[in-house]
Steps between C-alpha positions, in 0.01 A plus 500: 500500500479610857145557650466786700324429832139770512441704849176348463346314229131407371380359180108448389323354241266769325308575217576753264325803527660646189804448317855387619797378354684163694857605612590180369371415145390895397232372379155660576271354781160570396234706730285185692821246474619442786853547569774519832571836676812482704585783740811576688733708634835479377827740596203740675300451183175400458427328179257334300503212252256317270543169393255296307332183610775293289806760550421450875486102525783447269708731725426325788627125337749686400641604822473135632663345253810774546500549849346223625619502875555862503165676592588837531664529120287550178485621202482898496165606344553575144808299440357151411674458179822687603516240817481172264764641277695576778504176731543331128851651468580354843438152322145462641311277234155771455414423124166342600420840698610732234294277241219553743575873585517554094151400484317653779650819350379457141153428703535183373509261817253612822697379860287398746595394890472151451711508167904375487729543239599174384909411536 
């Protein structure tokens, strides 16, 4: 999937001062977790994202392992496990992500900056 370059761009790690859900896993971060606020402005629109702690950092690997000399792709917020399935049909080998992926959704498996997923 295509990455859409922001206008301008900003992301912050902050605590929870209520409820959110993660764009990425739907699942609930918690008021006083910390979690990742991404701003931009796409097409003229400013938006708003919030990723959790392991959402976030698996993201990021993500995007290095797929596009690892092309810094100004990624994967769209909220398509994480749409984007494995779909570099998979192109014959790129992501079981180990998906495997990982599978578990950080069933809260199962926390990914941290420092963490890999094993090939």
């Amino acid at each position: 999937m295509d990455c859409e370059i922001a206008e301008f761009y900003n992301e912050e790690l902050v605590e929870a001062r209520k409820e959110h859900k993660c764009c990425e896993t739907g699942r609930v971060i918690k008021k006083g977790e910390s979690y990742w606020r991404c701003t931009g402005k796409w097409d003229g629109e400013i938006q708003t994202y919030k990723q959790s702690q392991s959402a976030y950092h698996f993201a990021r690997h993500l995007n290095s392992k797929i596009y690892p000399n092309e810094p100004q792709e990624c994967v769209p917020f909220g398509c994480i496990g749409e984007d494995i399935q779909e570099w998979v049909t192109y014959g790129v080998d992501l079981n180990p992500y998906a495997i990982v992926w599978d578990k950080i959704l069933k809260g199962e498996l926390e990914f941290g900056p420092d963490d890999s997923v094993n090939e």
